[in-house]
LOKERO-872359 format. One record per residue (C-alpha): residue number from 1; residue in one letter; x, y, z. Coordinates in nm, 4 decimals, decimal comma, padded with zeros to 6 digits, m for minus. Example, Ala and Ser with C-alpha at 12.3 -4.5 7.8 and 13.67 -1.06 7.14 Angstrom:
<rec><num>1</num><residu>a</residu><x>01,2300</x><y>m00,4500</y><z>00,7800</z></rec>
<rec><num>2</num><residu>s</residu><x>01,3670</x><y>m00,1060</y><z>00,7140</z></rec>
END
This chain:
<rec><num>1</num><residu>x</residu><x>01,0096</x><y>m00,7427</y><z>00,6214</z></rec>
<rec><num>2</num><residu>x</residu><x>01,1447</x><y>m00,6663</y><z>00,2798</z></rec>
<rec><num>3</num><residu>x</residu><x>01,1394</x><y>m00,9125</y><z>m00,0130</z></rec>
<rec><num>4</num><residu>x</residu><x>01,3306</x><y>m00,8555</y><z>m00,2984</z></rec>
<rec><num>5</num><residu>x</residu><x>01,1858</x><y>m00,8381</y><z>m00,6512</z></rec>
<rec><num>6</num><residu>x</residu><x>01,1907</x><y>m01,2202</y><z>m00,7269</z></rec>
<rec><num>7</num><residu>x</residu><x>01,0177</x><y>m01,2853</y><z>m00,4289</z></rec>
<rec><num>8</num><residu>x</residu><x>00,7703</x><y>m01,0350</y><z>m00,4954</z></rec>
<rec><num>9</num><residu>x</residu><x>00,7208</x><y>m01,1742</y><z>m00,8439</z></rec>
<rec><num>10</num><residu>x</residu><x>00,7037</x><y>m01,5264</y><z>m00,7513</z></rec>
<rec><num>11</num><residu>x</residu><x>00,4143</x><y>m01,4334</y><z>m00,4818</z></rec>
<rec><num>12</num><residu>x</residu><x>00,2873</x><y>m01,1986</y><z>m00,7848</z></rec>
<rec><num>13</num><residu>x</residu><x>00,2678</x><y>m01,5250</y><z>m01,0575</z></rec>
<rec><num>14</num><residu>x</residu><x>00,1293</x><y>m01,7538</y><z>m00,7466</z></rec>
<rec><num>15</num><residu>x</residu><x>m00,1951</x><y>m01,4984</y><z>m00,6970</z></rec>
<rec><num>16</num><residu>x</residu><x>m00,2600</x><y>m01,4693</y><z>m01,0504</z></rec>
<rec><num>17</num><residu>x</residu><x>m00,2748</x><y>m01,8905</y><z>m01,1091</z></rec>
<rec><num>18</num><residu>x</residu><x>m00,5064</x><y>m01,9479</y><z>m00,8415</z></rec>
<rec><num>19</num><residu>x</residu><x>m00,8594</x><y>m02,0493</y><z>m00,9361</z></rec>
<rec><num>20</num><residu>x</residu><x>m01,1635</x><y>m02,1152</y><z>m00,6869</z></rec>
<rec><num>21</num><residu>x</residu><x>m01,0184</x><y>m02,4618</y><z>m00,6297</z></rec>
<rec><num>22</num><residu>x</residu><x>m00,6922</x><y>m02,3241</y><z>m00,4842</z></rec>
<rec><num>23</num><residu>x</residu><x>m00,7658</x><y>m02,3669</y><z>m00,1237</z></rec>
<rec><num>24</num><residu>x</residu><x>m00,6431</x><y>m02,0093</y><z>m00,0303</z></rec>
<rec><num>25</num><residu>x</residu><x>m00,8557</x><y>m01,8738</y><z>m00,2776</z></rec>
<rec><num>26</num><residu>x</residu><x>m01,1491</x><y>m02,1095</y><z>m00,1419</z></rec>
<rec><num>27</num><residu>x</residu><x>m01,0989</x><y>m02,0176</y><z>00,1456</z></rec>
<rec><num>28</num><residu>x</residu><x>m01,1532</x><y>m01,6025</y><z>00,0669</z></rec>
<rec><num>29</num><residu>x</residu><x>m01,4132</x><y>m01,6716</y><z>m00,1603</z></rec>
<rec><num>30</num><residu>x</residu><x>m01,6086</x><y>m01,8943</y><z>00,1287</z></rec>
<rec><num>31</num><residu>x</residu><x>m01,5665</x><y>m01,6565</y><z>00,4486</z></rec>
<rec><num>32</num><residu>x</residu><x>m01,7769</x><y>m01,3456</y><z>00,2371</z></rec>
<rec><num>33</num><residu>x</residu><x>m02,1518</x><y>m01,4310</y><z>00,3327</z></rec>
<rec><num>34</num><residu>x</residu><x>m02,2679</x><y>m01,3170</y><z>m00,0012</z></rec>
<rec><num>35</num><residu>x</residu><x>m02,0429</x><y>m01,4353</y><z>m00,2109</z></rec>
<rec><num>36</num><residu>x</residu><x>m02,0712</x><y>m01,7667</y><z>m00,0325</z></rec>
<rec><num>37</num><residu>x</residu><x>m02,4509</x><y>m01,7815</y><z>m00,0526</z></rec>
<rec><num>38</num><residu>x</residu><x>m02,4377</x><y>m01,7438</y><z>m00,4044</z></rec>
<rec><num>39</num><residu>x</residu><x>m02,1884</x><y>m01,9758</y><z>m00,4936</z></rec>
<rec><num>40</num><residu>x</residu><x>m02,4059</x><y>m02,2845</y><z>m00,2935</z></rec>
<rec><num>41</num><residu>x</residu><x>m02,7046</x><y>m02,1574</y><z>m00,4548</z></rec>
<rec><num>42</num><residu>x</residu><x>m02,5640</x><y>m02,2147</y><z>m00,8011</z></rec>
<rec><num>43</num><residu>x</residu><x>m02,3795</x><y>m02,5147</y><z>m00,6925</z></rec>
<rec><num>44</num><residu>x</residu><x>m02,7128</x><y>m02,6723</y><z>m00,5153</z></rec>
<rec><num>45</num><residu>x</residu><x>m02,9896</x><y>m02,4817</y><z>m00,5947</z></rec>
<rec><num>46</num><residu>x</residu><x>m03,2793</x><y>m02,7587</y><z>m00,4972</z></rec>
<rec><num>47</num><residu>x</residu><x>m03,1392</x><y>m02,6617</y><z>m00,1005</z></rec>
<rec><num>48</num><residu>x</residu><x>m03,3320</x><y>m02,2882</y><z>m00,1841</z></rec>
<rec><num>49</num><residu>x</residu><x>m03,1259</x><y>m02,0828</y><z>00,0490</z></rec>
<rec><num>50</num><residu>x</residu><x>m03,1779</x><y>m01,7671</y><z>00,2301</z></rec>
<rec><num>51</num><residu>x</residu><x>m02,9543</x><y>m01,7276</y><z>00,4827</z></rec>
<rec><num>52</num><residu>x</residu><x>m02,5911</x><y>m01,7576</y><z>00,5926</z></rec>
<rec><num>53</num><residu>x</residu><x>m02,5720</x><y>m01,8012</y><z>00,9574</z></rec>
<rec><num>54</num><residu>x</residu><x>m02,2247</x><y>m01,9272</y><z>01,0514</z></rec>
<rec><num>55</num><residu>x</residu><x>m01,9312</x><y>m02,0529</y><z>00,8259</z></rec>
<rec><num>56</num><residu>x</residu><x>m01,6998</x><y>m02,2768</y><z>00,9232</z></rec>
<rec><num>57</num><residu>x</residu><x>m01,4316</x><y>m02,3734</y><z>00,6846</z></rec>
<rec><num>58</num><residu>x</residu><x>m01,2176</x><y>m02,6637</y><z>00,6645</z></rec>
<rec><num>59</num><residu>x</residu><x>m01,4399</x><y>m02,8541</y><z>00,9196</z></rec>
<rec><num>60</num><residu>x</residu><x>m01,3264</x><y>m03,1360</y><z>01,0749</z></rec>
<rec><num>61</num><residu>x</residu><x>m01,5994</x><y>m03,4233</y><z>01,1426</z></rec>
<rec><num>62</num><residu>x</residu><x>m01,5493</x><y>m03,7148</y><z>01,3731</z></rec>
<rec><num>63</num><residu>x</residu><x>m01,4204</x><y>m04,0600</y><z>01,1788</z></rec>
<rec><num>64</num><residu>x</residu><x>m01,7105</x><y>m04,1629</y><z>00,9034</z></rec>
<rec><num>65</num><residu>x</residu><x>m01,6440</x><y>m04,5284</y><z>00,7872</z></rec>
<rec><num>66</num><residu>x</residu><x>m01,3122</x><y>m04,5241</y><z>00,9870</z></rec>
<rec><num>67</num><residu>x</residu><x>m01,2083</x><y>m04,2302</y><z>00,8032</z></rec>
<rec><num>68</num><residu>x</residu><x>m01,1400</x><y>m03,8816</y><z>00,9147</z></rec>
<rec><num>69</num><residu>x</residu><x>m01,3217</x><y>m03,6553</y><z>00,6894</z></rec>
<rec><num>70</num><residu>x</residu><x>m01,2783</x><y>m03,2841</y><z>00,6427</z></rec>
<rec><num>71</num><residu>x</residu><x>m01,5324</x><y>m03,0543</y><z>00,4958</z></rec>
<rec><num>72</num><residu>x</residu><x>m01,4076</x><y>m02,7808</y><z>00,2858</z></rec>
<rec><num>73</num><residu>x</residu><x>m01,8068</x><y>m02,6199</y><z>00,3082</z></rec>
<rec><num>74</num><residu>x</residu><x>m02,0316</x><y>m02,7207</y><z>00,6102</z></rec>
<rec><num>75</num><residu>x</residu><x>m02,4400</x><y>m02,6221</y><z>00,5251</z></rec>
<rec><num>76</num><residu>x</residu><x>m02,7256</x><y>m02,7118</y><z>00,7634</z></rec>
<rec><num>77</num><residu>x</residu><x>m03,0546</x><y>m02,6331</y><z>00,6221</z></rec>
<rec><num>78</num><residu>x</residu><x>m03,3769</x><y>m02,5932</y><z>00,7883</z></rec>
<rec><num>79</num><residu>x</residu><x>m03,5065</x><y>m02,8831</y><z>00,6549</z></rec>
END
């Protein structure tokens, strides 16, 4: 597939704008272990975690006060 050089560009502009809250770069940030760990630790540091067992992201959870709700993180700690 070949794109020519406005295409390219426009794709070029859209990567540098994102920010952690752009949901593709969420996304990447959230499916590295380590850099996931780190970023909930800082976020919620009371929750003391060690360990990153399984991430799920974008997790859908059954209706919660007739609402559909969608998690963009998912933690379960031992507690």
């Amino acid at each position: 597939m070949h794109h020519s050089l406005d295409e390219v560009a426009k794709y070029e502009q859209q990567w540098n704008e994102m920010t952690i809250t752009s949901d593709p770069m969420f996304g990447m940030v959230i499916e590295n272990k380590e850099i996931c760990i780190q970023l909930i630790q800082r976020a919620l540091p009371h929750l003391q975690l060690k360990e990153i067992v399984n991430i799920e992201t974008q997790k859908d959870v059954g209706n919660v006060a007739a609402k559909k709700v969608r998690y963009d993180v998912y933690v379960l700690d031992k507690r």
